[in-house]
C-alpha positions as CSV (number, residue, x, y, z in Angstrom):
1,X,0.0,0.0,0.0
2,X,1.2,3.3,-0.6
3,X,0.6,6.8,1.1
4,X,-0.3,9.9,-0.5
5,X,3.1,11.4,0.7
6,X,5.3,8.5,-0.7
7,X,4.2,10.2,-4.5
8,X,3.5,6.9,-6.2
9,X,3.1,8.0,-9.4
10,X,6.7,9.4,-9.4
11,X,8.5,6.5,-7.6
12,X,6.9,3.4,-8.7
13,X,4.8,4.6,-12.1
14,X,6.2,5.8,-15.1
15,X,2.5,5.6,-17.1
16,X,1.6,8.9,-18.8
17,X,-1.7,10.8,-18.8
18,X,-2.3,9.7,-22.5
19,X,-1.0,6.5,-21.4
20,X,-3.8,6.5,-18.8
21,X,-6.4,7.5,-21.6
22,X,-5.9,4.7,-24.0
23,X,-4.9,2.1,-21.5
24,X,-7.3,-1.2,-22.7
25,X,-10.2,-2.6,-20.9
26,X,-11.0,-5.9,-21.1
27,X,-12.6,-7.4,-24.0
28,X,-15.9,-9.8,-23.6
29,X,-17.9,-11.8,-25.3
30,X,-21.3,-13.4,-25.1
31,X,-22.3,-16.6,-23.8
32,X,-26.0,-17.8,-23.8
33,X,-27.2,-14.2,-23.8
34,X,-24.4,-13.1,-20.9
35,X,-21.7,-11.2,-20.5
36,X,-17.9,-12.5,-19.4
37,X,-14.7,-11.7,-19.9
38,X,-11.4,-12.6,-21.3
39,X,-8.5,-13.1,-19.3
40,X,-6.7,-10.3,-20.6
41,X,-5.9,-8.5,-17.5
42,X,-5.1,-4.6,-17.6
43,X,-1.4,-4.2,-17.4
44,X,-1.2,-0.7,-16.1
45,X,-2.8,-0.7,-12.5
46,X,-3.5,3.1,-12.6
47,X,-6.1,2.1,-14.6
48,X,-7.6,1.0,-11.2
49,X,-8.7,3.9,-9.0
50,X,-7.7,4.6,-5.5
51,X,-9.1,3.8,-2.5
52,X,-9.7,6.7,-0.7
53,X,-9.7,7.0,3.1
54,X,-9.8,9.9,5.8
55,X,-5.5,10.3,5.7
56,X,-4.9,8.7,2.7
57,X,-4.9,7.0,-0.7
58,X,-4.3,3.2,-1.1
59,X,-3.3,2.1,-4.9
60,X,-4.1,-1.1,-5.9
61,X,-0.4,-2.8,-6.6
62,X,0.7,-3.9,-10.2
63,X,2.7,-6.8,-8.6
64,X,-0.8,-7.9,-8.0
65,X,-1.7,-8.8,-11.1
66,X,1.7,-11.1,-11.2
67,X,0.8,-12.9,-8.2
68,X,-2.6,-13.5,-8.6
69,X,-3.3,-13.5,-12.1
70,X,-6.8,-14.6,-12.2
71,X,-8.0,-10.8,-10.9
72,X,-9.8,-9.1,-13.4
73,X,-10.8,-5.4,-13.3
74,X,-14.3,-4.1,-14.2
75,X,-15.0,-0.7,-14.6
76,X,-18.7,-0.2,-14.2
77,X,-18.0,-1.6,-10.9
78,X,-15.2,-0.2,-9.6
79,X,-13.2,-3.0,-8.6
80,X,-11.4,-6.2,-9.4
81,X,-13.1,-10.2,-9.9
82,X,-12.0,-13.6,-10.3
83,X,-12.3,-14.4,-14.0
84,X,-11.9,-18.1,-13.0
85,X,-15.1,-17.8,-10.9
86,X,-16.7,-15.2,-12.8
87,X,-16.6,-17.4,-15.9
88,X,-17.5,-20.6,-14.1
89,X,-20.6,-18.7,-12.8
90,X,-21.1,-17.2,-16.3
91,X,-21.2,-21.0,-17.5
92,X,-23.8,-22.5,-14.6
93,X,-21.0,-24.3,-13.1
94,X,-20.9,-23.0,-9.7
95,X,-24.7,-24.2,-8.8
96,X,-22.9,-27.2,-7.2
97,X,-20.2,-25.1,-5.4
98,X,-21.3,-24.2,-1.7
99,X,-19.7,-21.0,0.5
100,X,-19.3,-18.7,-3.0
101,X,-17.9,-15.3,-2.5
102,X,-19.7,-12.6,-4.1
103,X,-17.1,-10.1,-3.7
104,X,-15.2,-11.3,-6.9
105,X,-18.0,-13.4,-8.9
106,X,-20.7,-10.2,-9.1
107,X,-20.4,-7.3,-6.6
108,X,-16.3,-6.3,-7.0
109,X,-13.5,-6.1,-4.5
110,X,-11.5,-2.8,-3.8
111,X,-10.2,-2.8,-0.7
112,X,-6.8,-2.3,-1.0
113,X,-6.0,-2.5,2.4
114,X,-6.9,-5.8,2.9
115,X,-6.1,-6.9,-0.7
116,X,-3.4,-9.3,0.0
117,X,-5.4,-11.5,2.7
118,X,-8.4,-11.7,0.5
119,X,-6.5,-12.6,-2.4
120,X,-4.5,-15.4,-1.0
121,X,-8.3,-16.4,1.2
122,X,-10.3,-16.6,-2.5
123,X,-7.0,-18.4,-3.8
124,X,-7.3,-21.1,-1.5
125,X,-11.2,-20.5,-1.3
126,X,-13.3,-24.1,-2.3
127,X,-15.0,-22.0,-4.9
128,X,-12.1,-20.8,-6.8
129,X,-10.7,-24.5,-6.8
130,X,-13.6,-25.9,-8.1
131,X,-13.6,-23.4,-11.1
132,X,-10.3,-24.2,-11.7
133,X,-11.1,-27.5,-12.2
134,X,-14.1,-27.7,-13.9
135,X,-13.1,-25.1,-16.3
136,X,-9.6,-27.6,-16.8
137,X,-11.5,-29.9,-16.8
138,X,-14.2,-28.1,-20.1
139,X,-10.9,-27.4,-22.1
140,X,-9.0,-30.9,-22.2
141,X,-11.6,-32.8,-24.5
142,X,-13.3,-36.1,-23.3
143,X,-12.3,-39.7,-24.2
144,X,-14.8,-40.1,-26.7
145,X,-13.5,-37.1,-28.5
146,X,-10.0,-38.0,-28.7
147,X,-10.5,-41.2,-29.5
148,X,-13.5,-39.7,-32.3
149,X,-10.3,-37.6,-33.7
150,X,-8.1,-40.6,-33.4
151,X,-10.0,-42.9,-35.7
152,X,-11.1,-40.0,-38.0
153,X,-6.7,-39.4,-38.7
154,X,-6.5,-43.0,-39.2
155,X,-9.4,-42.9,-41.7
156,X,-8.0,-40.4,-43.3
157,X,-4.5,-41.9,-43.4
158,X,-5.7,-44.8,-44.6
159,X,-8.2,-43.4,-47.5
160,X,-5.4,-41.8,-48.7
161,X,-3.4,-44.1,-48.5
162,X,-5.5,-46.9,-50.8
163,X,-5.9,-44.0,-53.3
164,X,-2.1,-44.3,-54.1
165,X,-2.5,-48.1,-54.1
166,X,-4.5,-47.9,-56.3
167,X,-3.3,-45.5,-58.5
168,X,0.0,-47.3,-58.9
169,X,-1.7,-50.6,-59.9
170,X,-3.5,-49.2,-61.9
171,X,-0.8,-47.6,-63.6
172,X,1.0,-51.3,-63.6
173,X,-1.9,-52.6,-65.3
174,X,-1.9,-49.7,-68.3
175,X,2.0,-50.4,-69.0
176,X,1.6,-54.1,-68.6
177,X,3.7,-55.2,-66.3
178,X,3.7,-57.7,-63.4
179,X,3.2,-56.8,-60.3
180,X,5.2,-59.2,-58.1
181,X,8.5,-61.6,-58.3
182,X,9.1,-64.8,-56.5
183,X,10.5,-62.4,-53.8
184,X,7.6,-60.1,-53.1
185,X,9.4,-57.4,-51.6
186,X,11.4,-57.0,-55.1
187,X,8.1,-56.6,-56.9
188,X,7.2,-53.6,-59.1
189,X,4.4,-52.7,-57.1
190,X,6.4,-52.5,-53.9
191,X,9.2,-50.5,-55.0
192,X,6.8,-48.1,-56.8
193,X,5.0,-47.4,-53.1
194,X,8.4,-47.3,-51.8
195,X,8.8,-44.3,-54.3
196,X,5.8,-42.8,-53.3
197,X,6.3,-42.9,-49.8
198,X,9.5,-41.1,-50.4
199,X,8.0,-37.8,-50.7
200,X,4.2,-39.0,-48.7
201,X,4.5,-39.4,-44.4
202,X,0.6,-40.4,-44.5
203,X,1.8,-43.4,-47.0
204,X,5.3,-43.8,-45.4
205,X,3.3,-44.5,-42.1
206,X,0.5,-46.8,-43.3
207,X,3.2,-49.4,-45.3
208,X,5.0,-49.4,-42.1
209,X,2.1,-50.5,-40.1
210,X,-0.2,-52.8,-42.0
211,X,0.1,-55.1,-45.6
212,X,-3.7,-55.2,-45.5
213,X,-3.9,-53.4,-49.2
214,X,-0.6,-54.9,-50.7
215,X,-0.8,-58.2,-50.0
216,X,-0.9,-61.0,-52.9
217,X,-4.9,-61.8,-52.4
218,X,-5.6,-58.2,-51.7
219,X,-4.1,-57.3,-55.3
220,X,-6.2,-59.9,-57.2
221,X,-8.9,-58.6,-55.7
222,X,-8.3,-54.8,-56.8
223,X,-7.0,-56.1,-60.4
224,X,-10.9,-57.6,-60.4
225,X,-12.7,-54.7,-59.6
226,X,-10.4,-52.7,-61.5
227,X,-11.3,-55.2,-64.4
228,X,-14.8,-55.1,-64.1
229,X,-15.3,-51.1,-63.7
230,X,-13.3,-51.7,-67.8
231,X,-15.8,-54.2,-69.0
232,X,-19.1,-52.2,-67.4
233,X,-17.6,-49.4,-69.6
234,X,-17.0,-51.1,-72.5
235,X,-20.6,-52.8,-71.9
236,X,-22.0,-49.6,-71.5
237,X,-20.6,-48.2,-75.1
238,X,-22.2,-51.9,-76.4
239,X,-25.3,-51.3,-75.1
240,X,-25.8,-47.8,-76.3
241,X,-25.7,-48.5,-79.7
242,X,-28.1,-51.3,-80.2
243,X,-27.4,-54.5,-82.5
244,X,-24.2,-55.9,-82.4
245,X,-21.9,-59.0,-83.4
246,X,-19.6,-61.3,-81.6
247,X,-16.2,-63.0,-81.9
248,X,-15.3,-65.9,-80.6
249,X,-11.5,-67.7,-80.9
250,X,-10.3,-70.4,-78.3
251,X,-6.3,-70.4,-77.0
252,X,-4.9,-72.2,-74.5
253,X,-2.7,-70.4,-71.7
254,X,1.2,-71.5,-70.7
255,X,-1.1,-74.2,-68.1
256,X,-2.5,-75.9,-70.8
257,X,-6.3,-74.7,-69.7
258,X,-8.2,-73.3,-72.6
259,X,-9.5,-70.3,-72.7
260,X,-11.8,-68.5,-74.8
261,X,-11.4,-64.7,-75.8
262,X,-14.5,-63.0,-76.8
263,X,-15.2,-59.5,-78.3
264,X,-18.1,-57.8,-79.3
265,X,-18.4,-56.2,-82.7
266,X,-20.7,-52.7,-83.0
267,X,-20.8,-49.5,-84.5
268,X,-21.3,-46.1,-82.7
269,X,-23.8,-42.6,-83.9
270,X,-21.0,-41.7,-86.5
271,X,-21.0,-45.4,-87.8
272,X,-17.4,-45.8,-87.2
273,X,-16.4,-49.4,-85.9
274,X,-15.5,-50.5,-83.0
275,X,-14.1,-54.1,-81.7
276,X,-14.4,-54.6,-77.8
277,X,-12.0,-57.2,-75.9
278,X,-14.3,-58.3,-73.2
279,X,-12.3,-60.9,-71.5
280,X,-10.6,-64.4,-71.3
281,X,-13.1,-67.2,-70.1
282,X,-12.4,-70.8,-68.9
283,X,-14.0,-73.8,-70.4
284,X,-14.2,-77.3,-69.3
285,X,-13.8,-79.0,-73.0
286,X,-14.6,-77.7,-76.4
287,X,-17.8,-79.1,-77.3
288,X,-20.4,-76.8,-79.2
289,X,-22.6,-76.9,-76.5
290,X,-20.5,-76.1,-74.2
291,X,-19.2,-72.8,-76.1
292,X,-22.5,-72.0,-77.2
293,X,-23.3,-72.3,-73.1
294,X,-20.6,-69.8,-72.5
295,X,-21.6,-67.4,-75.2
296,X,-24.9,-66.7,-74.0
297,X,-23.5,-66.7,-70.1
298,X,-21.3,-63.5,-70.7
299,X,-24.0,-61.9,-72.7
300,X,-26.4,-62.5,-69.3
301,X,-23.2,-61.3,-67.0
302,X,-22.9,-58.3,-69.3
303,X,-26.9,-57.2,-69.0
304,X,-26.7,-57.3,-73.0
305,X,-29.7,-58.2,-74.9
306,X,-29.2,-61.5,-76.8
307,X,-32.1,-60.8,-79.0
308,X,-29.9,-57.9,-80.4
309,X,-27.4,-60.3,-81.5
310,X,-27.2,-60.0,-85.3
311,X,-23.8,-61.7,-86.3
312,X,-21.3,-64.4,-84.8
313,X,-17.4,-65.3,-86.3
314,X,-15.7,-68.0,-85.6
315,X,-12.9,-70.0,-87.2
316,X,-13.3,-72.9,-89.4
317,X,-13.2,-75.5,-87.0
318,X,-16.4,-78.3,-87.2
319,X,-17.2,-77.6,-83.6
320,X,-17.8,-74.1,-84.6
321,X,-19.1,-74.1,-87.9
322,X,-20.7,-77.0,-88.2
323,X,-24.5,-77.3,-90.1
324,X,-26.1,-78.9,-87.5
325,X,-24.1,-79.5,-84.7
326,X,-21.9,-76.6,-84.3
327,X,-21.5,-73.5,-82.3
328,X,-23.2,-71.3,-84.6
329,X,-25.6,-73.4,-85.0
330,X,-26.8,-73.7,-81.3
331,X,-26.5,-70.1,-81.0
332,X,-29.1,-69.5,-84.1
333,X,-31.5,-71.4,-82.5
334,X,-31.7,-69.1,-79.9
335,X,-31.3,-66.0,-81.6
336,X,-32.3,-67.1,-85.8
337,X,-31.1,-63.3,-86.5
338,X,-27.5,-64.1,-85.7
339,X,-26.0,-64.9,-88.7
340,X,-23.1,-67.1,-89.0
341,X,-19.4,-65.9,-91.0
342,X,-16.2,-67.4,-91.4
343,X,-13.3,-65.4,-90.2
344,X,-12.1,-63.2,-93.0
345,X,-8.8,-63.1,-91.7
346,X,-8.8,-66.5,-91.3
347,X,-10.0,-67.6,-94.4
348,X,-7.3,-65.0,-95.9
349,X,-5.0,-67.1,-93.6
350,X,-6.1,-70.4,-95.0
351,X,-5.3,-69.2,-98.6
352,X,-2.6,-68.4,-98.7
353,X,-1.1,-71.1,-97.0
354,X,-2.5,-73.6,-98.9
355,X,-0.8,-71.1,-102.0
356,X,2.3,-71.5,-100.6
357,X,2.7,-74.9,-99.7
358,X,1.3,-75.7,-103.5
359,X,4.5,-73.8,-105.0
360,X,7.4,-75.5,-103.8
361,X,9.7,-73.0,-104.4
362,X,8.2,-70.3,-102.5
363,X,7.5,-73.3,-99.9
364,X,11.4,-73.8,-99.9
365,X,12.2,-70.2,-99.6
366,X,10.2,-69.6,-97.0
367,X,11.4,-72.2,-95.3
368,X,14.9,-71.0,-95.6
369,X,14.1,-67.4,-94.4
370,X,12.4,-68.7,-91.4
371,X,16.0,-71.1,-90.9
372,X,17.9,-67.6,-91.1
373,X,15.6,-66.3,-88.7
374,X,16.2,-68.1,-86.1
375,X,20.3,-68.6,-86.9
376,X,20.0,-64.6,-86.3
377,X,18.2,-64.9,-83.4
378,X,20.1,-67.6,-82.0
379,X,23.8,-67.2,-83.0
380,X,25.6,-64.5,-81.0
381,X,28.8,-64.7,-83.4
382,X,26.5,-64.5,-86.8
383,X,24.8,-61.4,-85.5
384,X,27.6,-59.7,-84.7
385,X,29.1,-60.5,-88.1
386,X,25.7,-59.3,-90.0
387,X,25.5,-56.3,-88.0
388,X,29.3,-55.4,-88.7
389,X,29.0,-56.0,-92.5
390,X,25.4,-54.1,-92.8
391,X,26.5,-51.5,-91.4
392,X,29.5,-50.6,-93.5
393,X,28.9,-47.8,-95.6
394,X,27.9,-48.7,-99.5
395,X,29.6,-46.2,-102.5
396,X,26.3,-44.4,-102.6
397,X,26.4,-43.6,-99.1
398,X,30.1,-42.7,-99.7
399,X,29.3,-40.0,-102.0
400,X,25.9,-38.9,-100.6
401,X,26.0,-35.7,-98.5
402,X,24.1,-37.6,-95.8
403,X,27.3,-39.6,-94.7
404,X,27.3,-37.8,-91.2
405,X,23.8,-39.3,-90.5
406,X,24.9,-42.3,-88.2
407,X,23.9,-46.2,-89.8
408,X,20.9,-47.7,-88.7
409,X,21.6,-50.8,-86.6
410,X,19.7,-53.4,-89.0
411,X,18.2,-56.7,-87.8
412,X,17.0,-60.0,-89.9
413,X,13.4,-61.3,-88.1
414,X,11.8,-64.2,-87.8
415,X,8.6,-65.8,-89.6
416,X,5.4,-65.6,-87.2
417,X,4.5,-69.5,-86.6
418,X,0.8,-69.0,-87.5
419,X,-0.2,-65.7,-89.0
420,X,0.6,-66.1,-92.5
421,X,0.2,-62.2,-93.2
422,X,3.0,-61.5,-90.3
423,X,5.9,-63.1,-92.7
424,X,6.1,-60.1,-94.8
425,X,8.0,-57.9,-92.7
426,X,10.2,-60.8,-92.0
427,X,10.8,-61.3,-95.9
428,X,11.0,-57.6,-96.4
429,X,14.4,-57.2,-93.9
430,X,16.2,-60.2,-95.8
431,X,15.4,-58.6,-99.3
432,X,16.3,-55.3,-98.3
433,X,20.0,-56.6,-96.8
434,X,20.5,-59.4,-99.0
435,X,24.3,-58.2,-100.0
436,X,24.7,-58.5,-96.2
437,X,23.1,-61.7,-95.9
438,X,25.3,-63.5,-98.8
439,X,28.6,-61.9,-97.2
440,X,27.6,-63.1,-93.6
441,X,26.8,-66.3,-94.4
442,X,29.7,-66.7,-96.7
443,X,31.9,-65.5,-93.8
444,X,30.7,-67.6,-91.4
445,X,30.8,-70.6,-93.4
446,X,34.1,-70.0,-93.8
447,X,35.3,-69.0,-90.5
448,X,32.8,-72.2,-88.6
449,X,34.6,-75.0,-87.8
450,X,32.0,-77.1,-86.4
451,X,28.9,-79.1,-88.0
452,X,26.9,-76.1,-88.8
453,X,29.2,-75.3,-91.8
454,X,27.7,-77.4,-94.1
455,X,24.2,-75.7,-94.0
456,X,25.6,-72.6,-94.2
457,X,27.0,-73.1,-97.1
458,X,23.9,-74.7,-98.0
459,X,22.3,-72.2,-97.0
460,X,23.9,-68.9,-98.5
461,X,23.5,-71.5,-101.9
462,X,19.3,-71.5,-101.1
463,X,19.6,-67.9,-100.4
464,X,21.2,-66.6,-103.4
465,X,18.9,-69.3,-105.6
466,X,15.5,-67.8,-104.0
467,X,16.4,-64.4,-104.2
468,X,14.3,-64.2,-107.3
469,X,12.0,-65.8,-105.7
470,X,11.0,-63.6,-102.9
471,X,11.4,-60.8,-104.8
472,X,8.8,-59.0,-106.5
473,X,8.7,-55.4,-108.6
């Protein structure tokens, strides 16, 4: 306490009358219709007025504030409250709290004199300490909450997470590649999460703590819904444009189990023409029955109308063409509309393999480039011989201008084993290095010193024979 001698302003106060004048009062803000406060206490006490007695002035101490920091000051009463219990009250807390102190929830304390012993009483006061805690006790958030906000971040973690799971699959699937070795941690799906994570805590921390989304059975099952979300919008294109066709041609996979690929052939508003891959699907034999069976069970799995069915092509096989007892014809008693046709590319097939094997010269030549084919392919030392004399430079290229253009490294390939119209490009890459060819095989006919020498020197004798042969204007 100070008296009015002492000068406090001078000693202890170095606050301004403008200082005074725009010194802050505390802020508030409503609450179910009342009024508290925020505890932003004044921080100039000669803000707080005097108490006056008969021989002198008290001043409320700015230590105060320090010690006790829960006093608040309220000018339209003249005096300081508890914002602890003032708040609490405020809230409908204190209804349970017995011996409350009015002095610093409504009415105000300003009696300086005494401040210090009411201040440390209301301190240690039952009120005060149940405010304390309950309002502690309003701020930290319950069990249910925290644990609410905990699942919520793992949610989230994890919904991200399956988004980039998904996303790299589904890029794996585009390119074509596998997803998994016989070590699954060397897999291409793995390391392309490990990339991910890189740069991705949420996915960092979700591959350390579960395999729930990257495991083996997990994948097949994404690939299959990834798969079917494809054919519904392949089905969908189908569907939209009315009548259609379908294709049917049976393989067998590296198993031995045969399977049966199907597409569906339809035109769209602008009557261009599309051909729709719809999928592999297992059969138990190859009976027309059976196929015919199968036909009409994707066309029910794919919600397509079989009475829209208009054509069906097949190869030339008597389980599928046959008159009676074929595929097509079990199908056309279903649907009389769905005409029967032979594989054009097939029967272009069939011809001209029939054409060939009835010239046996062109049979013989054939033969031969298919034989050099696969010495190419094979034979490390005859490629690099070929390759070394193709791509020497010929006089024309000598005394072209376009000599600084770097050789194209040129290849011989191989005959396709069963599409007749896939030989050409073969044929074309001997006739368009047959000077290199001649020279190779010469070369390593003469360099060989094992069996093989005799057919190539057979060989190079075929070649340059049937050169006139496989060539044409």
């Amino acid at each position: 306490m100070r008296k009015e001698s002492e000068s406090p302003l001078q000693e202890k106060e170095t606050a301004s009358i403008s200082e005074l004048e725009s010194a802050s009062t505390s802020t508030t803000v409503e609450r179910k219709g009342e009024e508290i406060f925020h505890d932003d206490h004044p921080q100039d006490c000669l803000i707080i007025p005097p108490k006056e007695t008969k021989s002198q002035k008290i001043y409320f101490q700015k230590k105060w504030l320090t010690r006790y920091p829960w006093l608040h000051y309220q000018p339209e009463i003249q005096g300081v409250t508890c914002f602890e219990c003032k708040r609490a009250e405020v809230m409908g807390i204190l209804t349970l709290s017995k011996k409350r102190d009015p002095a610093f929830i409504s009415d105000g304390f300003n009696n300086w004199k005494k401040a210090t012993e009411r201040f440390d009483g209301h301190q240690m006061s039952e009120t005060h300490r149940f405010s304390v805690a309950q309002l502690k006790a309003q701020k930290n958030p319950s069990i249910d909450s925290q644990l609410n906000k905990q699942i919520k971040e793992q949610q989230d973690t994890a919904r991200h997470s399956l988004v980039r799971i998904f996303s790299s699959m589904r890029y794996l699937l585009r390119q074509g590649m596998p997803f998994r070795r016989r070590n699954a941690d060397e897999g291409n799906l793995e390391h392309l999460l490990k990339v991910w994570s890189d740069g991705d805590p949420q996915l960092n921390s979700y591959l350390k703590h579960t395999t729930k989304f990257t495991s083996p059975t997990s994948q097949e099952e994404i690939i299959q819904i990834i798969a079917h979300k494809v054919g519904r919008e392949v089905v969908k294109n189908i569907g939209e444009h009315g009548i259609y066709g379908i294709m049917v041609d049976g393989t067998q996979d590296v198993s031995g189990m045969e399977q049966e690929a199907i597409c569906f052939r339809h035109i769209d508003i602008n009557f261009d023409v599309h051909e729709s891959f719809v999928g592999l699907y297992n059969i138990p034999d190859t009976c027309s029955q059976t196929i015919a069976n199968m036909i009409f069970d994707v066309m029910t799995r794919l919600q397509l109308n079989p009475q829209n069915l208009r054509a069906q092509t097949y190869d030339g096989a008597a389980n599928m063409k046959g008159k009676y007892n074929g595929c097509q014809a079990k199908v056309k008693s279903k649907q009389p509309l769905a005409l029967h046709f032979h594989c054009a590319s097939h029967m272009a097939n069939l011809v001209l393999e029939h054409a060939v094997t009835a010239c046996q010269p062109i049979r013989d030549a054939i033969q031969w480039c298919n034989d050099l084919g696969v010495l190419f392919k094979r034979s490390g030392k005859y490629k690099v011989i070929f390759q070394e004399i193709a791509s020497r430079p010929s006089e024309l290229d000598q005394t072209s201008d376009e000599g600084c253009v770097p050789p194209v490294k040129k290849t011989i390939r191989t005959l396709c084993p069963t599409r007749w119209l896939c030989r050409l490009p073969a044929i074309i890459s001997i006739l368009d290095n047959y000077e290199a060819v001649v020279e190779s095989l010469e070369e390593m006919a003469t360099s060989s010193t094992t069996e093989r020498t005799a057919q190539l020197r057979q060989m190079d004798c075929w070649i340059d024979f049937r050169r006139e042969v496989l060539y044409w204007p």
